[in-house]
TIPA-150454 format. One record per residue (C-alpha): residue number from 1; x, y, z. Coordinates in Angstrom, 3 decimals, always signed. Layout:
<marlums>
> NUM; X; Y; Z $
...
</marlums>
This chain:
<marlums>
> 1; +0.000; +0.000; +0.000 $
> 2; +1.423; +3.250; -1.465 $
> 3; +1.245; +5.298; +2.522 $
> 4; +0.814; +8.799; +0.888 $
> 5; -2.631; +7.139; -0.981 $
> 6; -5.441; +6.814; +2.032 $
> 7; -4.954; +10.755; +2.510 $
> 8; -5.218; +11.885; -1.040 $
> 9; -8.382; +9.296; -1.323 $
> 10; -9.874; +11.146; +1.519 $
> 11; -9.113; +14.497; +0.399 $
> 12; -10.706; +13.399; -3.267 $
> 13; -13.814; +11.952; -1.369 $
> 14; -14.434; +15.382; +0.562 $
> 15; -14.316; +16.977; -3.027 $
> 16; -10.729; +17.844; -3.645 $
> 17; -9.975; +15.385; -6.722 $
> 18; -6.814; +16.887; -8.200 $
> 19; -3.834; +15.729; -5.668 $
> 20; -4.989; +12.067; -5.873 $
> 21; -4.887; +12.342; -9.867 $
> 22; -2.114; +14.355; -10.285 $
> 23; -0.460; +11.586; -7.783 $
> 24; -1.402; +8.966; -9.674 $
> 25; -0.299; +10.002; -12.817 $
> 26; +2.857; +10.714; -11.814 $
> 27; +3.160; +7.352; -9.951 $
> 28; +1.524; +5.894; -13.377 $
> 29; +4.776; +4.431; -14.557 $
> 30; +3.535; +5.556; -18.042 $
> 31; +5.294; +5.873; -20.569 $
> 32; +6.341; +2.836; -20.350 $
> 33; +6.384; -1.217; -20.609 $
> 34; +4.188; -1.800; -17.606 $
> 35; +1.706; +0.332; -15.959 $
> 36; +1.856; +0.492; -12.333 $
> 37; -1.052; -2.067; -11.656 $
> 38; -0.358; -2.236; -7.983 $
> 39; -1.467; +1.237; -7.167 $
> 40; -4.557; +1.093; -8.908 $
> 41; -5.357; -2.309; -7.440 $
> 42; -4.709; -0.406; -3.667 $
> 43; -6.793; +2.736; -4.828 $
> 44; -9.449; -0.087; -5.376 $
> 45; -9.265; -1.058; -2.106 $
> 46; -8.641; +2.126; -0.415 $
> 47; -12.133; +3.371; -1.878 $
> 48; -13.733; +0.229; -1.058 $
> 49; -13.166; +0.522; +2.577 $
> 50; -15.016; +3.787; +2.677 $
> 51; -18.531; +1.404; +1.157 $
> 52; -21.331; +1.534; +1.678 $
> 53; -21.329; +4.672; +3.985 $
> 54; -19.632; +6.949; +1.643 $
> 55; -20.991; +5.171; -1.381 $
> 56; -22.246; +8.038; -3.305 $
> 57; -18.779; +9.632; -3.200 $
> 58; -17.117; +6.857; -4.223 $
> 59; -19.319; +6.434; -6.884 $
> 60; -18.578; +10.107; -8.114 $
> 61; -14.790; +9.810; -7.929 $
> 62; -14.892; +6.379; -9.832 $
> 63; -17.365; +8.260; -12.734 $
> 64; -14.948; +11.173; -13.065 $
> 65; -11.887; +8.818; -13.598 $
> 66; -14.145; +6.688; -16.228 $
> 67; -15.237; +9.849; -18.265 $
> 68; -13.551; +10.118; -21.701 $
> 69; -15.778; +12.539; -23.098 $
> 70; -13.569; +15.471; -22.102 $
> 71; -10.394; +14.406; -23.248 $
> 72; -8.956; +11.744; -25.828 $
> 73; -7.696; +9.018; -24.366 $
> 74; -4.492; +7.919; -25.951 $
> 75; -2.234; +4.116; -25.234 $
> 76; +0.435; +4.654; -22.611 $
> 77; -0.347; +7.740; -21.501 $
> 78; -0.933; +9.088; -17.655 $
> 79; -4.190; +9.534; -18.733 $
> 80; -4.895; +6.534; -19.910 $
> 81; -3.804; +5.151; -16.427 $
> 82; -6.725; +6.987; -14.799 $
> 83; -9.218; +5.288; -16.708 $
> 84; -7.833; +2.349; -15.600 $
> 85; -7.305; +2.667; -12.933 $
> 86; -11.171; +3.731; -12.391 $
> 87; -12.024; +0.249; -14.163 $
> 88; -9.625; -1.630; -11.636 $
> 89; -11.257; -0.139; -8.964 $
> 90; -14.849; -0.225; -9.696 $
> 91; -14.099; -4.432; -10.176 $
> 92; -12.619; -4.258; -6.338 $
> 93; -15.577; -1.885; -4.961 $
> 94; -18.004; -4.171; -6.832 $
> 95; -16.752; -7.133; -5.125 $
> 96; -17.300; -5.999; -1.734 $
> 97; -20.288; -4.040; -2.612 $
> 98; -23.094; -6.032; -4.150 $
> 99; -25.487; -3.118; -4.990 $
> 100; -23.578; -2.146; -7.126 $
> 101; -22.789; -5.610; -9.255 $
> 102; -25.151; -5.560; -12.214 $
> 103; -24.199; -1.437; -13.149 $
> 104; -20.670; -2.532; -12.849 $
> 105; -21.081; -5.730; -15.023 $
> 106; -22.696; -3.373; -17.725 $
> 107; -20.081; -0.949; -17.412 $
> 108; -17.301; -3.579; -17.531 $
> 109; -19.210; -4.758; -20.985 $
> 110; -18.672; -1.633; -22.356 $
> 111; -14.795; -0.798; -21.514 $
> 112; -14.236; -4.748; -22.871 $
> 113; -14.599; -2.531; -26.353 $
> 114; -11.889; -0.510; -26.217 $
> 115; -9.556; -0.188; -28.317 $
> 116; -6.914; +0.255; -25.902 $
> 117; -5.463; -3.096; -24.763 $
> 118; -4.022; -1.538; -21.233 $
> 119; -8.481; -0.725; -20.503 $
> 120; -8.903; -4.038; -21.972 $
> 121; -6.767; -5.630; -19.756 $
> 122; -8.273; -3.578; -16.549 $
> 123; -11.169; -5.188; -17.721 $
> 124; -10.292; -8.596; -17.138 $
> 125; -8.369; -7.381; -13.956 $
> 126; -11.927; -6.406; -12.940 $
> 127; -13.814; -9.571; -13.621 $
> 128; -11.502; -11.464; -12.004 $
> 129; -12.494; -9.850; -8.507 $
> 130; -15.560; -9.893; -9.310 $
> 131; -15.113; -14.062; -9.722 $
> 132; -13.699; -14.229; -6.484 $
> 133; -16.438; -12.522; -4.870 $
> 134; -19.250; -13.977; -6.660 $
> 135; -18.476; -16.505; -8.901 $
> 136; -21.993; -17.507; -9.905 $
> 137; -23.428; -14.080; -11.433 $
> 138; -19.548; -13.451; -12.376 $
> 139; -19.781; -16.682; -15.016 $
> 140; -23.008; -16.203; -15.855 $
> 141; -22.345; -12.877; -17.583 $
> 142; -18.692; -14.007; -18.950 $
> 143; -20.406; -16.989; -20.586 $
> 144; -22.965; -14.628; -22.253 $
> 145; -20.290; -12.965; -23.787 $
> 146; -18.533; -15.595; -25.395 $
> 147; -21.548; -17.266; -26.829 $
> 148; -23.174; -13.945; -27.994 $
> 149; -20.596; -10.589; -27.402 $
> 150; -18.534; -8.448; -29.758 $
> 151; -14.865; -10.303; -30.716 $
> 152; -13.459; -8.041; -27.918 $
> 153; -16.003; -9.018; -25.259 $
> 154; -15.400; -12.778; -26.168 $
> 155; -12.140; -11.752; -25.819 $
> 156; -12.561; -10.247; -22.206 $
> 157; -14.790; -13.591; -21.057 $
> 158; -11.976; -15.933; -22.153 $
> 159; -9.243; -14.076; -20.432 $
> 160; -10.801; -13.290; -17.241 $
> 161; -11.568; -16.765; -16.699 $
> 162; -7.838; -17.726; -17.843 $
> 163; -6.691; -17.096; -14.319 $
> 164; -4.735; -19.892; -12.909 $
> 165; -5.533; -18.346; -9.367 $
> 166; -9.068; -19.020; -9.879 $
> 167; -8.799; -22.411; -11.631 $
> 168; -9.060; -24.106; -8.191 $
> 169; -12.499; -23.846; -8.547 $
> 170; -14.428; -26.476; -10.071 $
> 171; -16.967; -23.817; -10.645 $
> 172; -14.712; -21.542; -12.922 $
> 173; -12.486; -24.034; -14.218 $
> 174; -15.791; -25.849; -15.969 $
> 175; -16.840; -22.074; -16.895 $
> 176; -13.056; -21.715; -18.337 $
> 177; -13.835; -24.488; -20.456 $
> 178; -17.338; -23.572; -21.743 $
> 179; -15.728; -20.255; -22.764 $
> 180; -12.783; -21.519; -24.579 $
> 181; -14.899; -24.138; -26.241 $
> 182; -17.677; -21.348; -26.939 $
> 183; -15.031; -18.936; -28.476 $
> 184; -12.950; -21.208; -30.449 $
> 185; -16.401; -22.395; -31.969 $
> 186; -17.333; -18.996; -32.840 $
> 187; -13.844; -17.766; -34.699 $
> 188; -14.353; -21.482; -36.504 $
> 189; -17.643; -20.454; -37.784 $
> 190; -16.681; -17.132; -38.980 $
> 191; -16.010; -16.301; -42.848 $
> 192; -12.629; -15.576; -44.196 $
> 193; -14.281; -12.195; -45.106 $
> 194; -14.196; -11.097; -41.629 $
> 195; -11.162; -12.575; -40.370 $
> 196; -8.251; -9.875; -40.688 $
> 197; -10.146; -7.148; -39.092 $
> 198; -8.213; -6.189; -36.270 $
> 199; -10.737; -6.928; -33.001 $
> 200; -10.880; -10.658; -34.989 $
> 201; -7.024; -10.658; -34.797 $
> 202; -6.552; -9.880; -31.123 $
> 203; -8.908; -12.058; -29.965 $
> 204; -6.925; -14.591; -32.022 $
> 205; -4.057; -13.952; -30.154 $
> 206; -5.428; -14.119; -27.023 $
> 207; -6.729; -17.759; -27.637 $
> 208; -2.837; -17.999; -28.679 $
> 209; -2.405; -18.549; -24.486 $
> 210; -5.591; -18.973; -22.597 $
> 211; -6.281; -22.463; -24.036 $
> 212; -3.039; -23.813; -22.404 $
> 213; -3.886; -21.995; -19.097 $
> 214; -7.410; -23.665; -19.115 $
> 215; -5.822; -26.814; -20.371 $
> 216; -3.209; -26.833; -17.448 $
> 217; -5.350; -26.514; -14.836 $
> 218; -7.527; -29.632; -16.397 $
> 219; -5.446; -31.925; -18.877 $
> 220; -7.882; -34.573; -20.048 $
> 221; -11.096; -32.209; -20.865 $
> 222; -8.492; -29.064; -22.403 $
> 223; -6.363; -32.183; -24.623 $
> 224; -10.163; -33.163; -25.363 $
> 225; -11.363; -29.804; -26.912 $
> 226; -7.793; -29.250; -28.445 $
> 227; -8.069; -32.291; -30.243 $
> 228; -11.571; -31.965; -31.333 $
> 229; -10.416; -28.488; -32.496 $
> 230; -7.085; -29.974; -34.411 $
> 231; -9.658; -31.977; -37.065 $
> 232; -11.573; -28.957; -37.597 $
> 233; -8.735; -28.332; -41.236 $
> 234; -8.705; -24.237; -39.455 $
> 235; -6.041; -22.080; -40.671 $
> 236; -6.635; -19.913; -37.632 $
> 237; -7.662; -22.632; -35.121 $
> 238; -4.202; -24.382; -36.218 $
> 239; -2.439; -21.154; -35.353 $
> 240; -3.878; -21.014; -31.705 $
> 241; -3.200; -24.455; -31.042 $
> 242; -0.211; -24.242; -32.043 $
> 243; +0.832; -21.340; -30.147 $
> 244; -0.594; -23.069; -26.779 $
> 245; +1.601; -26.034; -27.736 $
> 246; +4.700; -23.879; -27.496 $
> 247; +3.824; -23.032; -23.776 $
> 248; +6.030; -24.313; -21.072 $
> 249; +2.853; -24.573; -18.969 $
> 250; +2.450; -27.722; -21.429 $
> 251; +5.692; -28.909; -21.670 $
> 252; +5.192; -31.955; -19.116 $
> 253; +2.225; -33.056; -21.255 $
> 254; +4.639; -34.567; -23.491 $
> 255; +2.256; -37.105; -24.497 $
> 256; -0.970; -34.921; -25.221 $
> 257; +1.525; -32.518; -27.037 $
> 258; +3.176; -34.893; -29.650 $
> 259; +0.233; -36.434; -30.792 $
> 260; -1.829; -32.953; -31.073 $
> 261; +1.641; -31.985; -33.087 $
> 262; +0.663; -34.692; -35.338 $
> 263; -2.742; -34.264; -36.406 $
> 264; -1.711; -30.250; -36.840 $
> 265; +1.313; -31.465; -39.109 $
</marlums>
């Protein structure tokens, strides 16, 4: 926990919002390779320890950080960290906070659109607390987004759920699979016409490693679906599968691996 943060959080929460932003842009670590993801996971739970009592404050402070509309938004970028750092937190306040579940699930939908893979990320960051917390209502909206969101809200579902952390339960694991299965049926299905727009390409890529996190964490039902994927003849679904092959979390599956290699070859 970042010591100078509880102050500025009260300060922002009595109305004074500019010392915790300015502090937590310049603690962003943006530019740069990796955005400080700590502090905006402890500004989550800074703010949720002030819920429900100073709920509609919190609620303020989180809408101000998530409102684009009065400046662009560029990729690795200070600003850019508030936003998500408003996402991360609004996953953490959700968690302990239940009334306010279902308007963060919808706004969680919405940021799983960007085009910004750091918000995009957040998103999943998000999710994930929100599995911990309640894994049921969690599931139930990832699933509907890989069987019936955008290519970046499949995208979201698949990779919150790819959390080896959460894998432990038999509850997400089997929800892990439905959404891997779900998703890789869905690129399969779609027409060549459609398949080098961009969202179609990052979601691509991010099937290039959750299958082999899923498959990890249960060997004989992930070899199943990658095998029942391999015989599919999928230029794209070969590429994924491939790519999970190459993933040391595999390695020790040497087994499952060769003979997948050979009906890819």
């Amino acid at each position: 926990m970042h010591d100078t943060l509880p102050s500025l959080v009260e300060k922002a929460l009595a109305g004074s919002r500019r010392p915790l932003e300015f502090y937590l842009r310049e603690n962003s670590r943006l530019p740069g390779p990796r955005a400080n993801l700590e502090l905006a996971q402890d500004l989550g739970h800074v703010l949720s320890a002030a819920l429900p009592q100073r709920a509609a404050h919190v609620h303020a402070l989180l809408d101000d950080f998530l409102d684009t509309s009065r400046r662009a938004i560029n990729s690795n970028t200070p600003d850019e960290f508030i936003v998500l750092s408003g996402i991360i937190a609004l996953g953490v306040c959700a968690s302990v906070y239940p009334a306010w579940r279902l308007e963060t699930f919808d706004t969680l939908d919405r940021y799983a659109n960007s085009g910004l893979w750091r918000i995009r990320e957040g998103v999943a960051l998000a999710y994930q607390e929100l599995l911990s917390a309640d894994a049921s209502v969690a599931i139930e909206r990832l699933l509907a987004l890989a069987t019936r969101g955008s290519y970046l809200q499949q995208r979201a579902a698949i990779a919150s759920l790819a959390e080896p952390r959460l894998l432990f339960s038999p509850k997400v694991l089997d929800a892990a699979l439905a959404a891997q299965r779900a998703v890789l049926e869905r690129v399969h299905a779609e027409p060549a016409s459609v398949r080098r727009q961009e969202d179609f390409r990052i979601l691509r890529r991010t099937l290039g490693y959750t299958v082999s996190i899923v498959t990890a964490a249960s060997p004989d039902a992930g070899f199943t679906m990658m095998r029942d994927c391999a015989l599919w003849d999928d230029d794209d679904i070969r590429w994924v599968l491939r790519e999970n092959l190459r993933k040391k979390r595999l390695a020790k599956f040497t087994q499952d691996t060769e003979s997948l290699l050979r009906l890819l070859a």
